[in-house]
Every structure is written in structure tokens, then in C-alpha cells.
C-alpha positions in Angstrom: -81.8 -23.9 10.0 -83.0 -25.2 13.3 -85.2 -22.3 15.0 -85.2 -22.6 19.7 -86.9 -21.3 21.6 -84.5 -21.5 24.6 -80.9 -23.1 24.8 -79.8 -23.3 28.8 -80.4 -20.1 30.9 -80.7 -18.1 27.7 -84.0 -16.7 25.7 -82.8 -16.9 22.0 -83.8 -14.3 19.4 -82.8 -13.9 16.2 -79.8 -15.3 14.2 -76.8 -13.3 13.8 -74.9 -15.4 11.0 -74.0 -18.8 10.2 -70.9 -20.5 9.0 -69.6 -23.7 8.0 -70.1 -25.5 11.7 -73.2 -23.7 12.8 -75.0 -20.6 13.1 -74.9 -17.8 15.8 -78.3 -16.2 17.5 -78.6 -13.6 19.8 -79.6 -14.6 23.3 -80.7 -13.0 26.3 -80.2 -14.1 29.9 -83.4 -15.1 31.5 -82.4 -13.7 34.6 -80.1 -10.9 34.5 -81.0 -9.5 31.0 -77.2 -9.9 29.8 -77.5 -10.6 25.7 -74.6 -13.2 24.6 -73.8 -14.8 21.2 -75.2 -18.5 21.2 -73.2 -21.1 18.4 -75.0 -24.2 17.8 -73.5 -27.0 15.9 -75.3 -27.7 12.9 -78.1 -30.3 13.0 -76.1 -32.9 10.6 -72.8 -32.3 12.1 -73.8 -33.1 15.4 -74.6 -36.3 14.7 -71.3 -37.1 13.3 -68.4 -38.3 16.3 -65.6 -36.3 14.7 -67.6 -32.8 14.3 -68.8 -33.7 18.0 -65.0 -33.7 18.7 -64.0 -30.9 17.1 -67.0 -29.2 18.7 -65.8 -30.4 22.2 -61.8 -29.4 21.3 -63.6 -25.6 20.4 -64.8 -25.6 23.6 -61.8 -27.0 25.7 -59.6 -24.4 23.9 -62.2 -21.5 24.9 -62.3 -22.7 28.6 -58.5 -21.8 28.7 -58.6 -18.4 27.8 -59.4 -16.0 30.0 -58.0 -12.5 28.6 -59.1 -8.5 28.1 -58.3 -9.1 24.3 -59.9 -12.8 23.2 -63.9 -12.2 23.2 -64.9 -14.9 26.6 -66.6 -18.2 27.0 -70.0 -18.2 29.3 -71.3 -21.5 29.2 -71.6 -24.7 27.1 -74.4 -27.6 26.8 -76.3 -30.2 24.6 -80.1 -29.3 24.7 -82.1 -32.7 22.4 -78.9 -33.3 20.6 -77.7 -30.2 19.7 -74.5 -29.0 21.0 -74.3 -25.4 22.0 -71.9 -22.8 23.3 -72.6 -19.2 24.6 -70.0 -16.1 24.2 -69.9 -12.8 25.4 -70.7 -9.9 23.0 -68.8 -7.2 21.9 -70.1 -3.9 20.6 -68.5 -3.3 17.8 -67.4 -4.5 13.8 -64.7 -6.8 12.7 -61.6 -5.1 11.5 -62.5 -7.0 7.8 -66.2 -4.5 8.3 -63.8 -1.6 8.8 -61.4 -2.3 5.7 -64.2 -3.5 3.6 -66.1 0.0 4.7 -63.2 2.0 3.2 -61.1 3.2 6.1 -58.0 2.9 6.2 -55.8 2.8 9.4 -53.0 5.2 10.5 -49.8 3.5 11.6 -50.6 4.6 15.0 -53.9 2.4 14.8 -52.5 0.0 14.0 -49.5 -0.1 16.4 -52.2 -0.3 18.9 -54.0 -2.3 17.5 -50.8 -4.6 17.0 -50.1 -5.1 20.9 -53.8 -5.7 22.2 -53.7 -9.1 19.2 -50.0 -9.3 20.7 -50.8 -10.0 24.3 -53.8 -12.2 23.3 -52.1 -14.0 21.2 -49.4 -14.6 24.5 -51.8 -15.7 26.4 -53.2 -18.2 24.2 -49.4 -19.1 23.4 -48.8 -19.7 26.9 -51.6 -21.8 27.3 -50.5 -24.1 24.6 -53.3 -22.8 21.6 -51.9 -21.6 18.4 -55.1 -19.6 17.1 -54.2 -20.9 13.2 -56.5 -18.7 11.6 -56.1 -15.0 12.8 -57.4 -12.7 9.9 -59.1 -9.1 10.4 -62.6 -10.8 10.4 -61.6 -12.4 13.6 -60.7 -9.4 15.2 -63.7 -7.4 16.9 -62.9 -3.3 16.9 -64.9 -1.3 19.3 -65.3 1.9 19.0 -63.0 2.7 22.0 -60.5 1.1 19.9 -60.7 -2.2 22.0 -59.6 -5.5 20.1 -61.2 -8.7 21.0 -60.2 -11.7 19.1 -62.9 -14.0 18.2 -63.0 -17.7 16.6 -61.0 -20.3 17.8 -62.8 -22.8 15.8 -59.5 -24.4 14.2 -57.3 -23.6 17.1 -54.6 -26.5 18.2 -54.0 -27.1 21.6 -50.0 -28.5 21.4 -49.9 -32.5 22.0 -53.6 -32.6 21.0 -54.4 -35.5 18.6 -54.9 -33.7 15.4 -58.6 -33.6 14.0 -57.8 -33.2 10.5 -56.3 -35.3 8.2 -52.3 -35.3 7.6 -51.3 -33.0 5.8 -54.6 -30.8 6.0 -54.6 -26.9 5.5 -57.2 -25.2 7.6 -57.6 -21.3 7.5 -57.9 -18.4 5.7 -55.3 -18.2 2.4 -54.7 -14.4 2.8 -53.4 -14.7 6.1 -52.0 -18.0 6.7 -48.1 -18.9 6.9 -46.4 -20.8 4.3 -45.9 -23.8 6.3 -49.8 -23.8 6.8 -50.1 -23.7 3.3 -47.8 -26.5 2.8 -49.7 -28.6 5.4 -46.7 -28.6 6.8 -46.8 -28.6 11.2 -47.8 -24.9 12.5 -46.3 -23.4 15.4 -47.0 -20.2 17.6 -44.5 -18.5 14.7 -47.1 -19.2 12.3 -50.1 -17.0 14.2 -46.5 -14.6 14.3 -46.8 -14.3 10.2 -50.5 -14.5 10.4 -50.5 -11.3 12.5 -48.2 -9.7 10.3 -50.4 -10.0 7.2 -52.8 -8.6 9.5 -50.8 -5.2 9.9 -50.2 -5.4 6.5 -53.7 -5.0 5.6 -54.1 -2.7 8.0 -51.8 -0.6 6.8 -52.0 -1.2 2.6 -55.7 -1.8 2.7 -55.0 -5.0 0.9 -53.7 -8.5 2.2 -49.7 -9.2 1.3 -50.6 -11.5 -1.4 -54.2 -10.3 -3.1 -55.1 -12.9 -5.8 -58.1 -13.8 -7.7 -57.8 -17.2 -6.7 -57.1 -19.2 -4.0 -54.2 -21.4 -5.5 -52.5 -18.5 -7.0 -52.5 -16.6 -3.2 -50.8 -19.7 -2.0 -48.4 -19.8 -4.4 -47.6 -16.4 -3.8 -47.0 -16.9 0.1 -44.8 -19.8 -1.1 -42.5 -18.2 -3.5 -42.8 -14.5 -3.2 -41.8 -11.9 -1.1 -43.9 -9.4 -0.4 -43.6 -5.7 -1.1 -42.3 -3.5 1.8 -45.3 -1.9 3.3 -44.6 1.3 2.9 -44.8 1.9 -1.0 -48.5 1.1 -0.4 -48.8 3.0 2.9 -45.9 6.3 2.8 -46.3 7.6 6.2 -45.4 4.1 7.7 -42.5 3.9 9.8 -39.3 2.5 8.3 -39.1 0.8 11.5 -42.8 -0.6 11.9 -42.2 -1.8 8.0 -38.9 -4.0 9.6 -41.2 -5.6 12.3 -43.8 -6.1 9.8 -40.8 -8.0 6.8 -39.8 -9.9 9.6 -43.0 -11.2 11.1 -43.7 -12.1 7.2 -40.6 -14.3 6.8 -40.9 -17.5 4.6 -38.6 -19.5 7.5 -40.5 -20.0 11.1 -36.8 -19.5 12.6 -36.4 -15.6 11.3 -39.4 -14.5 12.1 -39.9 -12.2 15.6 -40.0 -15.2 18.2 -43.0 -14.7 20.0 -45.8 -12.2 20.6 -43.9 -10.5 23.6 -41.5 -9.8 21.6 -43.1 -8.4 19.0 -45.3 -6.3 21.7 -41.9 -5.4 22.6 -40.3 -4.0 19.3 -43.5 -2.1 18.8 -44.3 -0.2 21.8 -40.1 0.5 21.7 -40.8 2.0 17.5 -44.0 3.7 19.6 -41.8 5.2 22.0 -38.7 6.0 20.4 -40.7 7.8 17.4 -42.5 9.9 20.0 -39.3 10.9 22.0 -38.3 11.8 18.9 -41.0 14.2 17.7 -40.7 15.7 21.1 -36.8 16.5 20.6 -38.0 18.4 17.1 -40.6 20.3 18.7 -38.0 21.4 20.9 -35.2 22.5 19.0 -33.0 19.4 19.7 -31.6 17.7 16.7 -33.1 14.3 16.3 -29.8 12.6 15.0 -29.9 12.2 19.1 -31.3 9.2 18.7 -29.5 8.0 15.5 -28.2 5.0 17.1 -31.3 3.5 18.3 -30.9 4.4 22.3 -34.6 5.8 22.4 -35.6 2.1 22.4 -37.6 0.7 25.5 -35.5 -1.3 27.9 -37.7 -2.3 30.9 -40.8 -1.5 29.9 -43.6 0.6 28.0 -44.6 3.5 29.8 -46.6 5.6 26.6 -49.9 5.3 26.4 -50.1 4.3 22.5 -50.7 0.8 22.9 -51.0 -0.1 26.8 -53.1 -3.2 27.8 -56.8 -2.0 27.6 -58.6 -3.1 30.8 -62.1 -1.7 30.6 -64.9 -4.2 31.2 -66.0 -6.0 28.2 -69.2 -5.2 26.5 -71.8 -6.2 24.2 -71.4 -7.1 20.5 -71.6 -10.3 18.3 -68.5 -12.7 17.6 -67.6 -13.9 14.2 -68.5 -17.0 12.9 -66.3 -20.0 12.8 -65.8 -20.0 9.2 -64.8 -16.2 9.3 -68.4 -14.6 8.0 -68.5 -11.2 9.4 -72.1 -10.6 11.5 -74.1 -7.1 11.6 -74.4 -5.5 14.9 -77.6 -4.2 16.3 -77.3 -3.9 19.6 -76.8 -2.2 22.5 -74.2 -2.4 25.7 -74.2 -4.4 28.3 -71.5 -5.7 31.0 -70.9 -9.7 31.0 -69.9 -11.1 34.4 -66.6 -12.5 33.7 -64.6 -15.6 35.9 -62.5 -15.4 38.7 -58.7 -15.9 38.1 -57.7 -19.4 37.9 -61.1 -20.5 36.6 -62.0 -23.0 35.5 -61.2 -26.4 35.5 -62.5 -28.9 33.0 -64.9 -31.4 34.2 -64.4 -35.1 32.1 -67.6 -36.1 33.0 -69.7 -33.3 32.1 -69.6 -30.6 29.3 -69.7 -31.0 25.4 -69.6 -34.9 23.8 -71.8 -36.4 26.2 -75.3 -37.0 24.8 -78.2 -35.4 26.8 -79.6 -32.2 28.0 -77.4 -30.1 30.1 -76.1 -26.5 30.3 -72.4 -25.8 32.5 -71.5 -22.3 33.0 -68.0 -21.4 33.6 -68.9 -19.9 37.1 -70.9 -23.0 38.1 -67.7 -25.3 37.9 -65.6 -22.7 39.7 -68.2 -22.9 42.9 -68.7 -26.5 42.3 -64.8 -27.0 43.3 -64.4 -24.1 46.3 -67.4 -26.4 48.0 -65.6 -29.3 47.7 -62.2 -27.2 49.1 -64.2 -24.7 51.9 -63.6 -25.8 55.5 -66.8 -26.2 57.8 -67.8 -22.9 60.2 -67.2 -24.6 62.7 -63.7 -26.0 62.4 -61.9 -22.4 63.2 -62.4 -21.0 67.0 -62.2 -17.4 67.4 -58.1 -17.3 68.9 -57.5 -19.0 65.8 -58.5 -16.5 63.5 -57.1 -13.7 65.6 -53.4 -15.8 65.4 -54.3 -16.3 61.6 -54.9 -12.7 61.0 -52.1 -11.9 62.8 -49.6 -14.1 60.3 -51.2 -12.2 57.5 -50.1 -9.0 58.8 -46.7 -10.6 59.5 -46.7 -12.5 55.8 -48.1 -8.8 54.2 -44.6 -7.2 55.6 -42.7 -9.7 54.8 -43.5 -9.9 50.8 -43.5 -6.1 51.1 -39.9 -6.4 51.5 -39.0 -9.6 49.4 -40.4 -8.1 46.5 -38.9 -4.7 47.1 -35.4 -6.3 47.4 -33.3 -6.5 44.0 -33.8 -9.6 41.9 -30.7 -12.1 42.5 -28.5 -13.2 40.1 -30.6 -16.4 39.1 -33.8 -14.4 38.5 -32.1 -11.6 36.6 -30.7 -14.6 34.3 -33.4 -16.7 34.1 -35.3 -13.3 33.0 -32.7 -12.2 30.4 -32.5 -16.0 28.8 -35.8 -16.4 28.8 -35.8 -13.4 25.9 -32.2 -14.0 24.5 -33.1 -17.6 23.6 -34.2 -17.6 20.2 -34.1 -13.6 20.2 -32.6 -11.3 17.5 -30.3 -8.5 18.6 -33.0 -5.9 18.3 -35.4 -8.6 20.4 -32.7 -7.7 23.2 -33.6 -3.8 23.4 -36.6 -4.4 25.9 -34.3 -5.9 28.5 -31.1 -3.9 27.9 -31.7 -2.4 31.8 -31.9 -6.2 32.9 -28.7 -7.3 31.3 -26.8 -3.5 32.5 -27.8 -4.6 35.8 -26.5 -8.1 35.9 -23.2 -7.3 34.5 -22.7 -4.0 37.8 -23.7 -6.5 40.2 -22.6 -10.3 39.5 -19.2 -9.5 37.6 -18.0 -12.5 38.7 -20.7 -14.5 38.1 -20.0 -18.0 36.0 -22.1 -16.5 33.1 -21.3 -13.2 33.4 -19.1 -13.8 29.8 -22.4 -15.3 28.6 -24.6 -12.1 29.4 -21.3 -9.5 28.2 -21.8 -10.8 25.0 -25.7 -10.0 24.5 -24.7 -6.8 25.2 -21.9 -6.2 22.3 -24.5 -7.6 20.7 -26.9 -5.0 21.4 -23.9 -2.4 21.1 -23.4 -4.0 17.2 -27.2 -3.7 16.5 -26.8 -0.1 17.3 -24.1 0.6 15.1 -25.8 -0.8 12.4 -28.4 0.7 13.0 -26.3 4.2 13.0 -25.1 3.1 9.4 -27.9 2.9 8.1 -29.8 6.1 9.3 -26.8 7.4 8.3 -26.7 6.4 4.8 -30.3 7.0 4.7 -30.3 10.4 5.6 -27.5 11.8 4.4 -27.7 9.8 1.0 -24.2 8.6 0.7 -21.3 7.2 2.6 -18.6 10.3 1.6 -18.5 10.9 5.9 -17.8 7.6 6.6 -14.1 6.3 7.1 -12.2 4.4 5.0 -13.1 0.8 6.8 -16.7 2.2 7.4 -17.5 2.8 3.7 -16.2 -1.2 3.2 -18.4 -2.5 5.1 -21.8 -0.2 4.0 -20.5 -1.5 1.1 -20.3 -5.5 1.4 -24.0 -4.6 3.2 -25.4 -3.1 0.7 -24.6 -6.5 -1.2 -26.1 -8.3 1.3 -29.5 -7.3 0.0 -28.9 -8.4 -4.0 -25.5 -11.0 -3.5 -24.9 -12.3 -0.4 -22.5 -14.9 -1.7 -20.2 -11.7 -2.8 -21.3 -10.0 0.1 -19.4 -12.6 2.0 -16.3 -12.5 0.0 -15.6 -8.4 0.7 -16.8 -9.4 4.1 -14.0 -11.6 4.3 -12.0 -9.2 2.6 -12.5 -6.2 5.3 -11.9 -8.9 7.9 -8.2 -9.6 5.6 -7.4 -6.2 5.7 -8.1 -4.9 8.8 -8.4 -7.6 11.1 -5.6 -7.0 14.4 -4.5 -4.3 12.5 -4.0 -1.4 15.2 -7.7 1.0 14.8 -9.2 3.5 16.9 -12.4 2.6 18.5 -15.2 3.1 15.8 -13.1 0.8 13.6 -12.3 -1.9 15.7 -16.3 -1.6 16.2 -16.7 -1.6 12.6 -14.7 -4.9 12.4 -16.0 -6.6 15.1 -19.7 -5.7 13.1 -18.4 -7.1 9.7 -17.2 -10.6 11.6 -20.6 -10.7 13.1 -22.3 -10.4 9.6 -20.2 -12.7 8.2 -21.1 -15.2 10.4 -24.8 -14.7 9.4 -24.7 -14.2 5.5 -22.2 -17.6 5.8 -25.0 -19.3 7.5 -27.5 -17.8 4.7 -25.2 -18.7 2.0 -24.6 -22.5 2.5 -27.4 -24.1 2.2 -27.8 -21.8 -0.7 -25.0 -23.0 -2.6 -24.8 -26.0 -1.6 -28.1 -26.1 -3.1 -26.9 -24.2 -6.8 -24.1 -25.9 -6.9 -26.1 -29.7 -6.9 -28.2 -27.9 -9.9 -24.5 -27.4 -11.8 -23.8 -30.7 -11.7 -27.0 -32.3 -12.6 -26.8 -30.0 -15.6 -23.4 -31.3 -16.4 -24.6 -35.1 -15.8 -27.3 -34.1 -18.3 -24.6 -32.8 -20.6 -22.5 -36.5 -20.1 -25.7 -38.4 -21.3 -26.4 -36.2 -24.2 -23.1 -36.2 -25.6 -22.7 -39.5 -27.6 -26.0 -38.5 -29.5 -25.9 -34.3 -29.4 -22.3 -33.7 -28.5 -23.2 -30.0 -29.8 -25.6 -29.1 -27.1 -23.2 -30.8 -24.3 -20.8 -28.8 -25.5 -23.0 -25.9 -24.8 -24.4 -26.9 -21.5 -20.4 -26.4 -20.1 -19.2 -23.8 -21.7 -22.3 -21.8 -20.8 -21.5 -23.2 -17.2 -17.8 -21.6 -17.5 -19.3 -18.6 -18.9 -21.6 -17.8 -15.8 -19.8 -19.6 -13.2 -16.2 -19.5 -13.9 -15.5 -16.3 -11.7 -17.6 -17.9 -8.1 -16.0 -19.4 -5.6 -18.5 -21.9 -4.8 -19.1 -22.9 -8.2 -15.5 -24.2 -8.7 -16.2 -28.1 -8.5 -18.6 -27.6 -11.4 -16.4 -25.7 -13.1 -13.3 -27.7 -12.9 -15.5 -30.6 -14.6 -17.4 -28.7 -16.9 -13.3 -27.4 -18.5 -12.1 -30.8 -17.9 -14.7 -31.9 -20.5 -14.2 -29.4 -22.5 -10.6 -30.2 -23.0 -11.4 -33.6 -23.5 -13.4 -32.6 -26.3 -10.6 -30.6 -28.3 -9.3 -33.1 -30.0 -12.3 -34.0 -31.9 -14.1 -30.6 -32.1 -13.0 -28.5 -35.6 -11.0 -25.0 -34.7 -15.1 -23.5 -36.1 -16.8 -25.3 -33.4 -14.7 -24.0 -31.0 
């Protein structure tokens, strides 16, 4: 390991870990005292053009981020061939220290916990970076309960050329997504999953999938589904172990769309669990909020969970290949960028050869001297008229941003969620889509925004079925139609292909049939969930149904030699089958052969 003396403005003291790429020291400002985490490339990968690239990509992707939660780039250089970057330190362990320690994390840690990752992982998001390898030994905990997420060493910037090879997996098995493990092309979804296996671990004190080995754990991730959080972790919130399932869905598409919403759902489980609590404590019953209606719309205004602002302090990243580093040090207050800093420099920085050292705040001055006006090019009467407009602009925004959104920011705001948002996704902007509807009724997509909200009226009735059922263990005090559909959804869960057919069959019965309100809600609810479990179904059987009839092909070509076990193949196939709808085509030609067959088969065989 290379030993320095000095790398840039900074002193450097002892190593603090090393990893695949490099190895971290400890490094102390010359002139202000402020300790930071140097990471120097190793000696032999420097030398190599595509580790110096993906050296200067780490670097590019840091220079983007500028966020409470994602531990902060300083400065970067080459000092006699060895690339270098310095980061701020953070006083505290990773959350793979803490689980490794023993302690385990109550759900209301972790909800907190949950959002700070959340609105880093938005920033980075809307930036363009999908972190790709977000694990608890990423995560830096203070003991404020601060989260600072570290290591961005494998990060993709969208419409970057890709540094690995096709097909490559890069991070940590536990935690990545299937389609990562697949090698197959990640998306901001994927950090989504990654972040749930996060919570999981949290929660269970074990990853989703533990293995012994690596192949097996991808398998797992592949194939299996994992167990519901909360026969590991009892006091877990049903709802917190939904947001959890469906962050760790197999399919990008059903997972929670983005990190806002997921901040969303939680700080609304935060809320609504809290306003319920408070309702107990008082006497009320707390089937008041059976139907979901405690949910957040507009906003998070608890305190479980808010944006932590404090000024960052002194501590020790993780390394890029996730090794966890000891801390020994004390705080100490790193001067952070100005908003809108920085911009990249293509002829300076990390991949050119030679000695140099850029610090983030250097480049933001270099470009205000290039932009700031000379002293002399403003008389005094100017300024006065100039101040004078500012007062005049200051009133002005006062009162265009006090002034109710129009009709085109109120919709832009509401798509911009309902886009590729579940019904539950919708609850943070319920007040958004209320007001829209009282004040643009005639508006040409007024029908449009009506029917998010029956869809938010549906997802509260379903959820009212299923506290419901839940709490009072049966469905005896439902009505007749009521109990049909609990039913068919129950069915959902084990059979969705006959889950659609009683679907169907409540639709049959009861559809424009004359009902009083809760039915004709109930109705309304079973047509939406047919829609969806026909959408799950197809490509299902379309799927089992292909496997049929390549059994019964295999049956055809081993009937003139073994006409016995072709014989077997179809009848088993009328045996299983003969009773599902979307089997039928098999069916039909499975009997059809059998028929054929009579003739020649003795009255034993058959």
C-alpha cells in the first residue's frame, strides 16, 4: 500500500480501510484543521485507461450531488500519478456496524431512517444517478440518527457509456434487484428494491434472501418471494410490511415508482398510525380511521421522519467495495458548496495526467469571476433604481406565489404523481386533485382527474374490507355482494385465474342491477380488480397453456414407439385441466387423441 505524506491541501494520517479500487486515509486540512476521508486509486489501477475512467465517472457522479443525506465531495486531483478524491466525514458507523453489533431497529427507526435514504436517493434520481449498490454498509448512522449515504463507486449516470462489460452484474447480492442479477439494464426501480431489502434488514436483522453462497442468494431473488416481514419482526406495521412486499417486487413495473413516493406512503403509515394511537388514548374508537382517511394528502407535518438539516459532521465513508471502516474521531463542521455548484471543468479534474488538486469551491469562484461585472460599470442612481425594482419584484412574488395554483400547475402537479402511480401512490396528493375538481369543473380533463379520485375512493374501500375482515375475523357483517367479492379476493392471493372467473361472476349477477350505494361501490371495486388480475392472468396462461401443448407434442412423437405413456401424458392432462377455462385448447386435443385411440386400446387399458 502506497504510504503520502500529503495529497493537495490535505496532511494525511493514517489509513482508514481499503477496498477493491483503493484505500481510504484520514486527512487533515492544512489550513483550517477540517479532517476529511482521502480515496486513492490503487497504484496498478491507475495506470490502466478503463480504471482511470471509472475513477473519473466516480468523481463526475459525486460532483452532482449536493444533498443533507449523501456523505459530500471536497476536492479531487492526481498528485505523481495517483488519482485522488477527498470526502467529508461523518461521525458515526454504518448501518451493516449496527446490525452486525446486535441491535436491532424498531419500525419507527426505521421509518425514519427509510425517508432520509428516500430523499437521497431523489436527488440522485433527479440527477440522472441510479446508486446500483445501496446496502446498510453504505449507509452512515450518526448518533443523532442522521443517514448519510456513502459509495457511489458503481453508480450510472443515465446515457453514460457503460464501463462494464454487457451483461455485467456489479453490487452487493443481498441487496441487489433481480434484473441486476440478471445483468439485465437497471433503473431508478432497482435502487427502489435495493432500498427495500434495506428495511428488511433493518427490521428482521437478516437480508430477504440470507444464503451461504452467492449463487444460491441470486437464485433466491430470482425465483422466490420473500417472507412478509413481520413473522420475523411482530411489532411491524401491516402497512409498513405492504410498502416493504411492494418495493421487493420481482417486476420493475409493480414496485413503488420512485423514492417520493415511497417517502410519501411512509410518512402517510407514520402519520396515520400516530393519529391513530392518539384517538385510543382518548377514548375514540380507532375504526375511525378504518378506511384509510388518516393518510397524508399534502404533505408530512410529524416529526418522525422530516428532512434532517443539521450541518454535517465528521466521520469516515465506506469503502468502494462496501468494507465497513472503524471510527476514531472527533467532530468537526465541513464547509459545504453553494447551491448550483459546481460545474464540471473538461479540461481539468480526474483523467488528465499530472499534478493538480480542484476543490469544489475553487471552480464555483473560478466561474462568478468570469460572470461579475467591473465596480465601476454601476453609478450610484443606478443602484438606487435597481434596489428600488427589488422592492417592487419582492411584492410582486409575494403575491404570485400566494395566489392559488392554476389549473395547468395543479395538473401538471397531480400527473406528475399519477403517471406510473398505484391508487395508494395517489393519497399524498388527494388535497391537489379535491381542489382541481371545486375549481376547474369544466376543465377538458376534469373527467381525467374525477377518475383518480374513484380511484382513491376504491382503494379506500378495499382497504375498509380488509381491516374489516382482519379485525373482526370473518365476513358474517358483510352483505350479500360484499361477502362475494372478499371472497373472489381472497382467491386472488392462491388462484387468480379462478379469482377472475367469480369476479366475473359478481359482475354477471349484479352488474346494472338496481343496489344501494355500498354495492354499486362494491361492484364498481370488483370490475376494477378484474381488470387487474386479467392483466396478471394472461401472460400467465398464455404462458401454461404453451407448456400443455408441448407436453401433448411430446405425447404425438412418443406414440408410435410408447403409445402407453402418450396415452398417459393426455389423460393426465384431462385429469388436471379438464375443468379450466384457459386450458380448453389443450384439452380438446389431448380428448380428441384419446378418442382416436379407442379403437385400438383393449377395454383394460382403458
Amino acid at each position: 500500500m502506497a504510504t503520502f505524506e500529503q495529497l493537495g491541501p490535505y496532511v494525511v494520517q493514517q489509513p482508514l480501510g481499503s477496498g477493491g479500487m483503493g484505500t481510504v486515509f484520514l486527512g487533515v486540512d492544512k489550513q483550517t484543521g477540517e479532517r476529511t476521508a482521502i480515496k486513492v486509486l490503487a497504484p496498478g489501477l491507475a495506470a490502466d485507461p478503463n480504471f482511470r475512467e471509472r475513477f473519473r465517472t466516480e468523481v463526475e457522479t459525486l460532483k452532482k450531488l449536493k444533498h443533507p443525506n449523501i456523505v459530500q465531495l471536497l476536492g479531487y486531483g492526481e498528485q505523481d500519478g495517483h488519482l485522488f478524491y477527498a470526502m467529508e466525514m461523518v461521525d458515526g458507523r454504518t448501518l451493516q456496524e449496527e446490525l452486525q453489533a446486535g441491535r436491532r431497529f424498531s419500525w419507527r427507526e426505521v421509518s425514519r431512517i427509510a425517508v432520509q435514504v428516500c430523499q437521497a436517493l431523489k436527488h440522485a434520481h433527479d440527477r440522472g444517478i441510479i446508486h446500483r449498490d445501496l446496502k446498510p454498509a453504505n449507509l452512515l448512522y450518526t448518533e443523532d440518527e442522521h443517514v448519510k449515504l456513502a459509495d457511489f463507486g458503481i453508480a450510472k449516470l443515465y446515457g453514460m457509456a457503460q464501463l462494464t462489460s454487457a451483461g455485467g452484474v456489479l453490487g452487493t447480492a443481498d441487496y441487489m434487484s433481480p434484473e441486476q442479477a440478471e445483468g439485465k439494464p437497471v433503473t431508478s426501480r432497482s435502487d427502489i428494491y435495493s432500498l427495500g431489502g434495506v428495511l428488511f434488514a433493518l427490521l428482521a436483522g437478516r437480508p430477504p434472501f440470507a444464503s451461504r453462497s452467492v449463487a444460491e442468494v441470486i437464485h433466491k431473488l430470482r425465483y422466490d418471494e420473500a417472507v412478509p416481514v413481520r413473522r420475523l419482526a411482530p411489532d411491524t406495521p401491516a402497512e409498513f410490511e405492504l410498502i416493504i412486499a411492494q418495493m421487493l417486487r420481482k417486476q420493475p413495473e409493480e414496485r413503488i415508482a420512485t423514492a417520493l413516493a415511497a417517502s410519501n406512503r411512509i410518512k402517510a403509515m407514520e402519520f396515520g398510525l400516530s393519529m391513530e394511537t392518539r384517538m385510543e388514548g382518548s377514548g375514540h374508537s380507532a375504526s375511525a380511521v378504518d378506511d384509510g382517511s388518516y393518510e397524508l394528502a399534502g404533505g408530512y407535518r410529524g416529526t418522525g421522519g422530516d428532512m434532517v438539516t443539521s450541518a454535517p459532521t465528521t466521520g469516515m465513508p465506506a469503502a468502494s467495495d462496501g468494507s465497513d471502516f472503524r471510527q476514531q474521531h472527533a467532530k468537526a463542521t465541513v464547509a459545504m458548496p453553494g447551491p448550483g455548484e459546481p460545474v464540471a471543468d473538461p479540461n481539468s479534474g480526474v483523467g488528465n495526467r499530472g499534478t493538480h488538486f480542484t476543490t469544489y469551491d475553487e471552480e464555483a469562484r473560478a466561474r462568478a469571476i468570469h460572470s461579475t461585472p467591473s465596480e465601476d460599470a454601476a453609478p450610484t442612481w443606478w443602484i438606487v433604481a435597481l434596489g428600488g425594482l427589488a422592492v417592487a419584484f419582492l411584492v410582486l412574488a409575494v403575491w404570485y406565489f400566494r395566489r392559488p395554483p392554476s389549473a395547468e400547475t395543479l395538473l401538471g402537479q397531480i400527473m406528475e404523481v399519477a403517471k406510473d402511480a398505484d391508487a395508494s401512490d395517489l393519497v399524498p396528493i388527494e388535497d391537489k386533485i379535491n381542489d382541481f375538481l371545486a375549481r376547474f369543473p369544466q376543465h377538458a380533463q376534469t373527467a381525467e382527474v374525477r377518475s383518480l379520485r374513484d380511484d382513491l375512493d376504491l382503494y379506500r374501500l378495499q382497504r375498509r374490507y380488509e381491516r374489516r375482515t382482519k379485525l373482526r375475523g370473518g365476513t358474517e357483517s358483510f352483505g350479500l355482494i360484499e361477502r362475494a367479492y372478499v371472497r373472489a379476493m381472497r382467491l386472488a392471493e392462491t388462484d387468480p385465474n379462478a379469482a377472475a372467473l367469480e369476479m366475473q361472476a359478481v359482475l354477471d349477477v349484479y352488474a346494472g342491477a338496481p343496489l344501494d350505494e355500498t354495492s354499486e361501490q362494491c361492484v364498481n371495486l370488483a370490475r376494477e380488480q378484474l381488470d387487474r388480475l386479467h392483466a396478471k392472468v394472461t401472460p400467465l396462461t398464455v404462458n401454461d397453456l404453451a407448456t400443455l401443448q408441448e407436453r401433448l407434442d411430446a405425447a404425438d412423437l412418443l406414440a408410435p414407439d410408447d403409445a402407453a405413456r402418450a396415452s398417459a401424458i393426455r389423460r393426465g392432462i384431462v385429469l388436471l385441466y379438464g375443468d379450466t377455462p384457459w386450458a380448453r385448447p389443450a384439452v380438446d386435443r389431448a380428448r380428441a387423441a384419446l378418442d382416436a385411440e379407442l379403437p385400438q386400446e383393449s377395454p383394460a387399458r382403458l
